[in-house]
N, C-alpha and C positions, 0 to 999 in steps of 0.2 A: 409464754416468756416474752417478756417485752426487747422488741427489736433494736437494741442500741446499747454499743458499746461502756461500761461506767466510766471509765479513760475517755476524757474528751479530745486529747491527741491520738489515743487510739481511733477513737469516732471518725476521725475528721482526715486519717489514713485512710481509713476502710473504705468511705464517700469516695474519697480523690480515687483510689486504687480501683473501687468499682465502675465509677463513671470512665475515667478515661479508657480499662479493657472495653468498655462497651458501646467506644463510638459509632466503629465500622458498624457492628450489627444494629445500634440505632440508624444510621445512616441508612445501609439495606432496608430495614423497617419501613422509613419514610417514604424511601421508593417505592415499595409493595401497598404505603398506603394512598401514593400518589397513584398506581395505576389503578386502584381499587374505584377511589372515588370518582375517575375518568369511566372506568369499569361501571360503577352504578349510573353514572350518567346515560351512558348508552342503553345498559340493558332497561332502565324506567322510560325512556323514548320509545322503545323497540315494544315495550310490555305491557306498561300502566297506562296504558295512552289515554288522553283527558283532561277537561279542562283545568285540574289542579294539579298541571309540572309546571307551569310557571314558579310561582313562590319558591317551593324547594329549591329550584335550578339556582334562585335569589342566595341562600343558604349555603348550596353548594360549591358554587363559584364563588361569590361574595365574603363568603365564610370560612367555610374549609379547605378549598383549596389553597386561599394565601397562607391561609394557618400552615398548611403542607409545605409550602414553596418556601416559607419564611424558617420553617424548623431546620429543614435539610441544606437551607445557607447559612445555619447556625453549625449545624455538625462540621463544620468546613476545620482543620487545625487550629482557624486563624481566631474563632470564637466561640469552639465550642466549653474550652474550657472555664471562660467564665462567665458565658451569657444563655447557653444549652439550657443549661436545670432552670434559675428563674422563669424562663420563658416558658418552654414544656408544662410547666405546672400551673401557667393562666392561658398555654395556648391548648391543653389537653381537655381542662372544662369547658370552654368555648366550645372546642368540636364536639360534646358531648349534647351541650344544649343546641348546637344547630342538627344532629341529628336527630334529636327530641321535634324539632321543630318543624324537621322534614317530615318524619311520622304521623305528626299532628295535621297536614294537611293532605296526605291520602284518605282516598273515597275508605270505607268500611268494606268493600272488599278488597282491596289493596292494602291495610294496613296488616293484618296478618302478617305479609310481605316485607311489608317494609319495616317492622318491627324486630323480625329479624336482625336486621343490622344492628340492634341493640346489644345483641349477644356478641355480637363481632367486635364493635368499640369495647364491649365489657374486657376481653378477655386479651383484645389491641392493648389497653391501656396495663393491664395488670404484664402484661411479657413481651412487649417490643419497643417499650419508648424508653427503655433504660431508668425507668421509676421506682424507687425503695416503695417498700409495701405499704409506709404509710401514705404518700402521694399517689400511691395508686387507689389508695381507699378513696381518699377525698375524692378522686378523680369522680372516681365509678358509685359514691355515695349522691356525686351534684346527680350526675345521670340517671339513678333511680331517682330522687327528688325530683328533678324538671319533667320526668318521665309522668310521676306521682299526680303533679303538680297541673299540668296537663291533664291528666283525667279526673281530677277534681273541678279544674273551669268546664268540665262537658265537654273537651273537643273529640275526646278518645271515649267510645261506644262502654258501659260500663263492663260488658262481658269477656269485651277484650282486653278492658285496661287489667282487669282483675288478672285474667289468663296471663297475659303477660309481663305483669309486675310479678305474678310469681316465679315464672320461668326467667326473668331478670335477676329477680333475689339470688334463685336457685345458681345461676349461674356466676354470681357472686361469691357465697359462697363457697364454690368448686374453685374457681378461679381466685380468689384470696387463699384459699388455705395452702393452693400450687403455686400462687406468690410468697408467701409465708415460708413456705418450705425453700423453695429455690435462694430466696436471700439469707434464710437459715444457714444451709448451705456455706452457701458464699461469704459467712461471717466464717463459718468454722475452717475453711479452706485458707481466707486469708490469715486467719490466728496460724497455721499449718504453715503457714509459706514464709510467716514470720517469725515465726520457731527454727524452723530448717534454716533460714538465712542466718539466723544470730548461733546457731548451733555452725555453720558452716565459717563466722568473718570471727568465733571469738573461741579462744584458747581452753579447753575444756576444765584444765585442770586450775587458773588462777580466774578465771571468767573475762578478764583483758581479752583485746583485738590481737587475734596472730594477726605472726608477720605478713601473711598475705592479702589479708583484710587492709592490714597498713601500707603495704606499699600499696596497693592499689586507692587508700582515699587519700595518702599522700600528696597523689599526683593532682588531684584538684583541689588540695589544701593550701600548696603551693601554690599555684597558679590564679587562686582566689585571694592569694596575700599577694604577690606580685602588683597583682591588677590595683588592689587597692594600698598598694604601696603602706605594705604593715611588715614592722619587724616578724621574725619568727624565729624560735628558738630549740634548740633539740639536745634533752636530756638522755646521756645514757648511762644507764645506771646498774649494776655490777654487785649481788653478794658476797659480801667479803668472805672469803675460806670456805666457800658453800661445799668442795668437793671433802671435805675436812668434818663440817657438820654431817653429811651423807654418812662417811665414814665413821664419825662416833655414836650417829644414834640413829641410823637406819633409814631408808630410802622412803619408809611411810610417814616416819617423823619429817623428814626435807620435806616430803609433799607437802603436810599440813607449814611448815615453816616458810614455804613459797606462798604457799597461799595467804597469807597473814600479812607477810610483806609486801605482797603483789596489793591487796587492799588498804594498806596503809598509805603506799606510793600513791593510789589512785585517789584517796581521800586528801591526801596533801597537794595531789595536784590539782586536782579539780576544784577546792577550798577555792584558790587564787588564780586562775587561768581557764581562758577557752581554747580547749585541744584535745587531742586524742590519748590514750595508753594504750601500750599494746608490749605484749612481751616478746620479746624482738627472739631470742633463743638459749635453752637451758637456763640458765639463773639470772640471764641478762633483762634488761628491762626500759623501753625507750620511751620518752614523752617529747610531743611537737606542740610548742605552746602558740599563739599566733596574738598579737597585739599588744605584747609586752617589752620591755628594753630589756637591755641587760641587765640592768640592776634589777627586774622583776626578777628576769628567770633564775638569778643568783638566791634572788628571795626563796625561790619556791626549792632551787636544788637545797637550800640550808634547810628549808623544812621539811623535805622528803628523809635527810638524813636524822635529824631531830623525829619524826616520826617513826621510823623505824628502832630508830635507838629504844624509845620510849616504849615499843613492843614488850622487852625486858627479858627475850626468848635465849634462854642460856645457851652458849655457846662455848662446849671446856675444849674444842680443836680448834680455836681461833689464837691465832697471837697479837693480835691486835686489841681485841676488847673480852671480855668474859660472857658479852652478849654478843649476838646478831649485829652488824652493823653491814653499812652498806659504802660504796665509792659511787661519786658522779663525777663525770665531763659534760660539759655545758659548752656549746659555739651559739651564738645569736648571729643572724643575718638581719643587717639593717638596711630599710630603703635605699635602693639603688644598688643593693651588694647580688651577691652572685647568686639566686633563689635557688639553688641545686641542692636536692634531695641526699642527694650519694654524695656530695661535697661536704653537707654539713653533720652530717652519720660521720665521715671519716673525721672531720677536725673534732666530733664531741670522743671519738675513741680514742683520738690522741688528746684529749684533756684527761678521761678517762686514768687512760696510763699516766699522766703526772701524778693523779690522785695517788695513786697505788705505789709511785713512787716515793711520797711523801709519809706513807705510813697507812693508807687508807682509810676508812669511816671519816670523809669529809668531802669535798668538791674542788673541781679548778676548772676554770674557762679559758677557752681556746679559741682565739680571736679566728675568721677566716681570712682576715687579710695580713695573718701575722706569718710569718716563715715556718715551715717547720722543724723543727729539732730532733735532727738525726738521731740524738743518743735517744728518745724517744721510743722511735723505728726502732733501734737495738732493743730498747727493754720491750717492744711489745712484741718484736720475731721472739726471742727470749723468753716471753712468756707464752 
């Protein structure tokens, strides 16, 4: 099964969502490989002794340790997120081919030894450096090559390069397929995670954001319109005689009848506006539109009502129409006006109630900086 998403927004969730859990533990990672290769330094002084640690030490210091030192000031908040991955992925074959290269200049009995370390990079690169499996392939494919590569110029003894190209492979293999699996994994977890969230911010029964979903993205909906000083508009919208339709034709028919509506509203909104729906409670139903004036958001309440009209869903307990129709109130907040969430919910319920006043299946806007009108209040305590 090929490893990638067919959603290239899904794709490009799944990357962001994996790299950024996996700092800290690339971070940790780096440290473990920083005292490693300090670690090998010492134990090849202490062990290999002879006249060929010069070169490596060249490699070693020269090479991989900046590679080291340079990775884990990338991990830092300030650039891991978008300098990490490029880098990793021409600084991870680099340190492959200087360990190829330290190899290559151990005595023939010392390399046995120091070949070793191959197995270590192999299976470094596939589980600590936060790599999707197919950058870990490349990684650890340059590293068998330079490896290969190496003991076709003669510097690697034939018998060894054989032995340990294949316990290379071999360890490739092992180590890819527990690469393979682990992001397997980690794909089917995040598809999980983002099932339970859409299953937890949206309304089961019209597929709209509850209310709780909504006030919570509200709050920096708002404050993202503030900042950039954009009107924003908030529709709430009311099925007319819905407690009347329940009662004449059953509470399974209103379900399918919410739902119908619920996706008519959503397709007329979203037609003409960037914003949310969400069904605010019972048969009620809110949209926050963000970069439109008021004559948009009027646009879009006449077509929410237009579109449900257009349903054609009978309606014989209605006294208003013979079908399904709907009420909206509409308030728009413009640049410099009072960005408040709960301010402008309240002035669209009292537009709301004019609708309902006026006979219903139609709209009215309710300025925020207009007064309010008492008899209003009376009709909506009243109702």
């Amino acid at each position: 099964m090929h490893l990638r998403f067919g959603d290239p927004e899904l794709e490009r969730q799944f990357i962001h969502s994996y790299r950024t859990s996996a700092r800290l533990w690339v971070r940790m990672s780096l440290l473990v490989a920083l005292s490693t290769v300090c670690g090998f330094a010492i134990i090849d002084h202490l062990l290999l002794v002879g006249p060929r640690l010069a070169r490596p030490d060249i490699w070693r210091f020269g090479l991989q340790l900046p590679l080291v030192l340079i990775m884990l000031v990338l991990t830092t908040p300030r650039w891991y997120a978008r300098w990490y991955q490029p880098a990793i992925q021409m600084a991870a074959p680099l340190f492959a081919v200087g360990t190829v290269l330290m190899a290559v200049e151990a005595t023939p009995v010392q390399m046995p030894l120091v070949a070793a370390r191959l197995l270590l990079a192999a299976f470094y690169f596939y589980f600590m450096l936060g790599l999707t499996f197919g950058a870990a392939v490349r990684t650890n494919l340059m590293l068998v090559a330079a490896y290969a590569g190496a003991a076709l110029l003669g510097y690697i003894a034939a018998n060894v390069a054989i032995y340990s190209l294949f316990v290379l492979v071999s360890a490739n293999l092992i180590g890819g397929a527990g690469c393979y699996a682990l992001e397997y994994a980690n794909r089917v977890a995040f598809l999980e995670r983002r099932r339970l969230a859409q299953v937890a911010m949206h309304d089961g029964l019209t597929g709209l954001l509850n209310r709780s979903a909504l006030e919570e993205q509200a709050r920096g909906l708002w404050q993202r319109a503030q900042a950039a000083r954009l009107p924003v508009s908030v529709l709430l919208i009311d099925i007319d005689h819905f407690k009347a339709y329940n009662d004449c034709y059953g509470h399974q028919a209103g379900d399918g009848c919410l739902k119908q509506v619920a996706a008519a509203i959503r397709g007329a909104v979203q037609r003409r506006s960037l914003g949310m729906v969400a069904r605010y409670g019972g048969e009620e139903i809110i949209a926050i539109l963000v970069g439109g004036d008021r004559a948009h958001a009027a646009s879009v309440a006449a077509a929410v009502v237009k579109a449900v009209a257009e349903l054609g869903i009978a309606h014989g307990g209605s006294s208003t129409r013979p079908y399904v129709t709907v009420s909206v109130g509409l308030t728009t907040v413009e640049p410099g006006g009072d960005y408040s969430h709960e301010q402008a919910v309240r002035h669209a319920d009292l537009a709301l109630y004019t609708t309902k006043a006026r006979g219903r299946d139609g709209w009215a806007c309710h300025g925020p900086a207009a007064s309010l009108d008492p008899q209003l209040e009376l009709l909506k305590t009243a109702s």
